[in-house]
C-alpha positions, 0 to 999 in steps of 0.5 A: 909180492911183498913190501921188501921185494917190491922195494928193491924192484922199486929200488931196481927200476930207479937205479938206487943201490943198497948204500944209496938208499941208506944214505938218502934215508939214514937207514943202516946198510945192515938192515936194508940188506938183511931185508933182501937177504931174509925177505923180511920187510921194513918196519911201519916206522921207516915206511914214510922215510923210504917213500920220500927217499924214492919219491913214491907214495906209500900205496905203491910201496904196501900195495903197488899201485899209485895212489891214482889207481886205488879205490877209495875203499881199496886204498890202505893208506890215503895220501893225505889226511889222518892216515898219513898223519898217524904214520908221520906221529908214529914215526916219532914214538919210542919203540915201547911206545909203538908196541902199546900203540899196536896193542890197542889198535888190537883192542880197537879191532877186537871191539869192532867185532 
């Protein structure tokens, strides 16, 4: 399942239509829309916003599963600590910045190897 379909069954089970969940977020109807209509799924930087909207944790938007049920290995997002730290730090950058952010996170990874 990807982050947009478990979006809108997230959105589903709790009764939250599209116009609702862009008023709770500020997130324009267009793009929640053309999320669903094209099942592309929401930017890194509107991850956060949706989570707190919904009152969910961020692994189960990205993986489905509480945070609970995770494994520290397996989790992609900690619910507390320096990952939820970057995200809430990114959410504030310019969209240039965010594209030089990814670029060396590439870099870092490519380092690794």
């Amino acid at each position: 399942m990807t982050i947009s379909e478990r979006l809108f069954s997230i959105m589903e089970e709790k009764h939250i239509s599209m116009p609702e969940l862009s008023r709770l977020t500020g997130i324009s109807r267009h793009t929640i829309f053309d999320w669903q209509r094209r099942g592309t799924n929401p930017g890194a930087d509107k991850i956060m916003v949706i989570c707190e909207a919904l009152q969910i944790t961020p692994e189960e938007l990205l993986i489905g599963k509480p945070a609970d049920e995770v494994p520290a290995h397996d989790q992609t997002v900690s619910s507390d600590g320096i990952d939820m730290q970057i995200m809430r730090e990114c959410q504030e950058l310019s969209e240039s910045k965010k594209k030089r952010l990814l670029a060396y996170v590439s870099m870092l990874q490519n380092a690794k190897k």
